[in-house]
matplotlib code that plots the C-alpha trace (Angstrom):
import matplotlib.pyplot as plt

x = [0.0, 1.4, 2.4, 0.9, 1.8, -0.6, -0.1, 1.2, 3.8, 6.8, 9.0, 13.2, 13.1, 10.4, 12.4, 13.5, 17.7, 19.6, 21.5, 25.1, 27.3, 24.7, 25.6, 23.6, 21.3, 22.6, 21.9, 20.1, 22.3, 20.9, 22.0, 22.0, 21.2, 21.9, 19.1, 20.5, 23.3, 25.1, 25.5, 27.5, 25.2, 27.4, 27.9, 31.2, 33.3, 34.3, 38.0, 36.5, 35.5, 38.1, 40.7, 38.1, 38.1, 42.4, 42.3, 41.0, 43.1, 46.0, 44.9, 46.4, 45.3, 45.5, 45.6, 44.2, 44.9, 44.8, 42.5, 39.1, 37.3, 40.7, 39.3, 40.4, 37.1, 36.5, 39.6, 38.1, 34.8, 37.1, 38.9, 35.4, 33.7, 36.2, 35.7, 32.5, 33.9, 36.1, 39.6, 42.1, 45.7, 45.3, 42.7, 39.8, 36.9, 36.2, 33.7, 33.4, 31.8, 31.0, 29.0, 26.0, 28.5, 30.2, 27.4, 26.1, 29.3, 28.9, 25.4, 26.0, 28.3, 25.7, 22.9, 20.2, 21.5, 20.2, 22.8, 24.1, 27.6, 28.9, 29.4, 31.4, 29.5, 31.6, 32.8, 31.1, 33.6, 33.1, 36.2, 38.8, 36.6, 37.4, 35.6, 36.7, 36.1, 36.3, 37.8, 38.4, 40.7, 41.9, 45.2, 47.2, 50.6, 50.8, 51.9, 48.5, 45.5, 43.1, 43.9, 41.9, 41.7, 40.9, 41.0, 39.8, 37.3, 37.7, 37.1, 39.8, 38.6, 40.8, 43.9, 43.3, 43.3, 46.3, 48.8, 48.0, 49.1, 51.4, 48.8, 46.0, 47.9, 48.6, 45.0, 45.1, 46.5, 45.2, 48.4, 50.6, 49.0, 48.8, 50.6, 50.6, 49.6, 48.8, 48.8, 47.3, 48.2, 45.0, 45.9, 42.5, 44.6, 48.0, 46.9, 45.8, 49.3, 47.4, 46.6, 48.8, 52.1, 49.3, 48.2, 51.9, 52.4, 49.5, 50.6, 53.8, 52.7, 50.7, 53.7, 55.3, 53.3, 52.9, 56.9, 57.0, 54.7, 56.2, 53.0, 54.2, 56.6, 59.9, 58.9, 55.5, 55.2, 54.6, 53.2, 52.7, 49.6, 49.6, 45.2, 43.2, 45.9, 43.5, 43.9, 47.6, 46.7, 43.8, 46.0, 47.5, 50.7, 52.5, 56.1, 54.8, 53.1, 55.9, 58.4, 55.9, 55.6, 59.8, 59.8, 57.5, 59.0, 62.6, 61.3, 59.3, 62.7, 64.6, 62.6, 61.6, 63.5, 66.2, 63.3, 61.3, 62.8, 59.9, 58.7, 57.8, 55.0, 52.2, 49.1, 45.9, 42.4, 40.1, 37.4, 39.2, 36.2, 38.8, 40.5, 38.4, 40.9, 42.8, 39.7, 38.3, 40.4, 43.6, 46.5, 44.1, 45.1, 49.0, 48.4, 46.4, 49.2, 51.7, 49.6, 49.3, 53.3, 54.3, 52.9, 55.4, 54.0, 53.7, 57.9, 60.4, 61.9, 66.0, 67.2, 71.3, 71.8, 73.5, 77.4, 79.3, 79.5, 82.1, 78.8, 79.0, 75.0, 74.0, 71.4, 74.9, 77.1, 73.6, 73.5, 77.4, 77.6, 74.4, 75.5, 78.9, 77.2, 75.3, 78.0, 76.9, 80.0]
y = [0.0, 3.2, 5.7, 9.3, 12.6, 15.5, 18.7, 20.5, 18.2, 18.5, 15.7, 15.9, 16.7, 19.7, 21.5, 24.9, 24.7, 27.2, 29.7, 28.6, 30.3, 30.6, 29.2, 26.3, 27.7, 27.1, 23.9, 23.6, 22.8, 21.1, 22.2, 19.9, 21.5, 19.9, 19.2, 20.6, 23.3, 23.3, 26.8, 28.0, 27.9, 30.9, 30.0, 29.9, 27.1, 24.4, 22.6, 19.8, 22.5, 24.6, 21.5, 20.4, 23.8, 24.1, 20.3, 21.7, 24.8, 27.3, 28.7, 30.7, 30.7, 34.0, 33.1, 35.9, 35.6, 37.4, 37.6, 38.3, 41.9, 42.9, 43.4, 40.1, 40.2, 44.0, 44.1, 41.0, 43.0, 46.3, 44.4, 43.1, 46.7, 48.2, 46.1, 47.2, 51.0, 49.6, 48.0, 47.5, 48.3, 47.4, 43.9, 43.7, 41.8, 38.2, 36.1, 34.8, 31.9, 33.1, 36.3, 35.7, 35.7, 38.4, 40.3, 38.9, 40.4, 43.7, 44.1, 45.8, 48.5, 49.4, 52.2, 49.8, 48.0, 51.8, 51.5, 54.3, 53.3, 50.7, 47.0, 43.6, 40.6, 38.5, 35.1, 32.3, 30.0, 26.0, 24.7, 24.3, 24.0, 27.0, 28.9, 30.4, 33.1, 33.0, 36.2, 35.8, 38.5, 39.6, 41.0, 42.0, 41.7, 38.2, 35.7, 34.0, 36.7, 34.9, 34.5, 32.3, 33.6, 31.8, 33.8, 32.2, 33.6, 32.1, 33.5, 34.6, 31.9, 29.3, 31.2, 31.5, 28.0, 27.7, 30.1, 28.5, 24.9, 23.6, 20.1, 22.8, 24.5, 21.5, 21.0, 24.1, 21.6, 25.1, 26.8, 24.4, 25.2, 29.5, 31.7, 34.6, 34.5, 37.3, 38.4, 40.9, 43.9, 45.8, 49.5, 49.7, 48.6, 49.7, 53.2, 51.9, 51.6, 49.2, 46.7, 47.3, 44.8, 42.1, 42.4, 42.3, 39.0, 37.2, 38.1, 37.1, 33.5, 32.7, 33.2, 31.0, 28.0, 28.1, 27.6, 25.4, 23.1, 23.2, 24.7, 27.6, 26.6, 28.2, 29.8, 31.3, 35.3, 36.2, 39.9, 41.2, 43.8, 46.8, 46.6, 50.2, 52.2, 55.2, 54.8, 55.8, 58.8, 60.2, 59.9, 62.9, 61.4, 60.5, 60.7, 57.6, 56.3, 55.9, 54.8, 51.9, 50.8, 50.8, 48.9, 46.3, 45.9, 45.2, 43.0, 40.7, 41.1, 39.6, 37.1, 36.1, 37.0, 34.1, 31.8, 33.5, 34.5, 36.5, 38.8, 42.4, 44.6, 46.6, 49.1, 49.2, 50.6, 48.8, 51.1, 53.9, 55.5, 57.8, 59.2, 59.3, 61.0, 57.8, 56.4, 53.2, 50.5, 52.3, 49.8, 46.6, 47.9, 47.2, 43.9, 41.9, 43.7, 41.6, 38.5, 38.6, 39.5, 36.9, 33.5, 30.9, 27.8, 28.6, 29.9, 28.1, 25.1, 25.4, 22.4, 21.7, 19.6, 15.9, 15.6, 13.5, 10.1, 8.3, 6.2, 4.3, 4.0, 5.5, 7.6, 8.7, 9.2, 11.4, 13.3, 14.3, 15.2, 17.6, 19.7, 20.1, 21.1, 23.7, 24.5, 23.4, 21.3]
z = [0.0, -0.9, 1.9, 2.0, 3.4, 4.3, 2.4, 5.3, 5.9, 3.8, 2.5, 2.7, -1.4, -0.8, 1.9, 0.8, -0.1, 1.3, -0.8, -1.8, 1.1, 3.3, 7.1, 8.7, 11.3, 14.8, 16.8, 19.9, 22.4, 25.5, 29.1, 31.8, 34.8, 38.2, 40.6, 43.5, 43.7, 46.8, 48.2, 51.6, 54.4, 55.4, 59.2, 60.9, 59.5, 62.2, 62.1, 59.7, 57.3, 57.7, 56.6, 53.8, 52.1, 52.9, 51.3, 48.0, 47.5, 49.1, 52.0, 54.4, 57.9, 60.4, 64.0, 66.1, 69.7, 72.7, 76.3, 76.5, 75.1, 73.5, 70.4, 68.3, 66.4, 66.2, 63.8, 61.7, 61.4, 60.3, 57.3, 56.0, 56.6, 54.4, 51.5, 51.7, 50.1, 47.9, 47.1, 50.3, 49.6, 45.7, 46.6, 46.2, 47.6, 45.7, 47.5, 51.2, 52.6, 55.9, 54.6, 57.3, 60.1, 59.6, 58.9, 62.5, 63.9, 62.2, 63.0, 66.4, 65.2, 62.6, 62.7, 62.8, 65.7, 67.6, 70.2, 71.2, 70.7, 68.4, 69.8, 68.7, 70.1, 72.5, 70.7, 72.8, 74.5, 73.6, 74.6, 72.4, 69.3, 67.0, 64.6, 60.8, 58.6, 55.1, 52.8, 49.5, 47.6, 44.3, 44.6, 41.0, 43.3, 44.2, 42.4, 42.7, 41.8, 43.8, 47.9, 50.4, 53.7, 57.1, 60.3, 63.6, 66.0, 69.1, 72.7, 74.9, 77.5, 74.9, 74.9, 78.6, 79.3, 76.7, 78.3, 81.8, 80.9, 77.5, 78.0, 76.9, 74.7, 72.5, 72.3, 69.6, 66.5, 64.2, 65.5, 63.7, 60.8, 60.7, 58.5, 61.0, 64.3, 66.0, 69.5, 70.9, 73.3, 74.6, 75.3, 76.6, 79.7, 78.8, 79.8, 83.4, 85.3, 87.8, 84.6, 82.5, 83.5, 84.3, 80.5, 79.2, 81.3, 80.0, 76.6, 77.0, 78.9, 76.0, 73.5, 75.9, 76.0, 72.4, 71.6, 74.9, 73.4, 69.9, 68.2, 66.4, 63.5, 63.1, 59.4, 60.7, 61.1, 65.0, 65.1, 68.5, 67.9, 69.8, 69.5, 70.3, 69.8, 70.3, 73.6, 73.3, 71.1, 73.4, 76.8, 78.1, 79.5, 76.1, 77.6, 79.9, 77.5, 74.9, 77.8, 78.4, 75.0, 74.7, 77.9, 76.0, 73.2, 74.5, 76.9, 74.2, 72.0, 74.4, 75.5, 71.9, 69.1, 69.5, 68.7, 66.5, 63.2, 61.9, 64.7, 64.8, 66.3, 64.9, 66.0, 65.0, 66.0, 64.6, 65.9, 66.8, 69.2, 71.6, 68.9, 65.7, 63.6, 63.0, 61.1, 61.0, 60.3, 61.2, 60.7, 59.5, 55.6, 56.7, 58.3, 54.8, 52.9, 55.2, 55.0, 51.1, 50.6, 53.4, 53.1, 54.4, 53.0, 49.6, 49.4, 47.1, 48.8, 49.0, 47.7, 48.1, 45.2, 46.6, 47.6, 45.7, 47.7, 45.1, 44.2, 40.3, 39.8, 36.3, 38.3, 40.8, 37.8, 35.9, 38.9, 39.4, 35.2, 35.6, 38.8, 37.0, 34.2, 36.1, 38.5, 41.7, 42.0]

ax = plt.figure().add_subplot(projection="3d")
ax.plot(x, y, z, "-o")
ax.set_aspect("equal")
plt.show()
């Protein structure tokens, strides 16, 4: 039986022919979409998180340390306010992880919190479980454009219990792992004499513990942070003032510097409420620059290339022809 076709439908031989030098129309292509895209909840990370996101890619983890109300998470809150206005010593903001929590942070500094003054929540204390922030930056300077920050938030109660025992202190396996660690002088006190040599100690009992107990590597960058510097600037006994900080600083050199190849200090107001003319933020700029120019795990490993042993294997005869040929022999 013969096969027939409606009117309207037209046969392979009936289909117009394109002009010669005319191009094919385009094919459809299909997109797959996935079902479910997995998103950030945006929390603070935990240690497991932490070490799955540093499994994936370079990151370079900021240890913040200090005692309790010192301002540790004030100055995290400053670097991710002033992103908000644009590019921070040449980088610029490129994604976070932890965008709900620091907003959570900032929300009591901010008009709509209507305090009167502006506020940092305290950081909770849960023993020695810490918390992460995520930054991401874009910086044209470094030899890798995009940078992955953690910082830890954790309570002063932690570094409490860490300066008091080395047992405690090893509990903190992040410290082995930090790029910079930080610790923190609050001037808050410095400018009351009755506080301020207590303060100093615990500072310097902390630092302790953590090269007692062999948690601070050799090649990581130790800044002692002179924190709320606007206490220096507002107080009307500068002569004192400047004396005490010199006092300080010879006193952590000497104890210190023998051990610690990379150490220095640094001042910052993070929130600079006694003396606003320092702005917000004043000496937070300095500090990424020094975290994106100095990152310890990612330098060039020095190599000496292998003394001749007199050895006749073809891979120990290769070995002592190349270096001569390169002139490390």
């Amino acid at each position: 039986m013969p096969i027939t076709t409606s009117p309207d439908i037209k046969t392979p031989d009936q289909l117009p022919v394109p002009p010669s030098g005319a191009t094919a129309p385009p094919q459809s292509v299909a997109i797959v979409v996935p079902e479910l895209i997995t998103l950030p909840a945006g929390t603070e990370l935990d240690e497991s998180q932490a070490q799955t996101m540093a499994s994936g890619r370079p990151v370079r983890l900021i240890v913040i340390a200090g005692a309790v109300d010192c301002g540790k998470t004030t100055l995290l809150t400053s670097l991710y306010e002033l992103f908000q206005s644009g590019t921070v010593r040449g980088s610029q903001f490129a994604g976070c992880d932890t965008l709900p929590a620091f907003e959570r942070r900032c929300h009591l500094s901010r008009v709509d919190s209507e305090n009167e003054e502006p506020e940092t929540p305290r950081t909770a204390y849960d023993g020695p479980h810490p918390q992460y922030l995520h930054v991401k930056v874009q910086d044209q300077t470094a030899a890798a454009s995009h940078i992955d920050f953690l910082f830890t938030d954790v309570s002063g109660e932690m570094f409490e219990h860490a300066r008091s025992s080395t047992d405690e202190c090893k509990k903190l396996t992040f410290l082995r792992r930090a790029s910079h660690f930080l610790v923190f002088l609050d001037c808050e006190k410095a400018v009351q004499p009755l506080k301020r040599w207590g303060m100093v100690q615990e500072a310097k009992s902390l630092l302790q513990s953590c090269l007692d107990s062999d948690m601070v590597e050799s090649k990581c960058f130790v800044t002692v942070v002179w924190a709320k510097c606007d206490y220096f600037e507002a107080a009307k006994d500068k002569s004192s003032i400047n004396e005490f900080i010199r006092n300080v600083e010879e006193d952590f050199k000497a104890s210190f510097c023998d051990r610690i190849p990379n150490f220095k200090f640094h001042r910052t107001a993070a929130r600079p409420t006694r003396f606003p003319n320092l702005k917000m933020g004043y000496g937070v700029k300095e500090l990424l620059g020094d975290w994106i120019v100095n990152w310890p795990q990612g330098q060039n490993m020095r190599l000496a290339p292998p003394v001749d042993n007199g050895g006749q294997r073809e891979s120990e005869l290769f070995a002592k022809r190349h270096n001569a040929q390169s002139g490390n022999l």
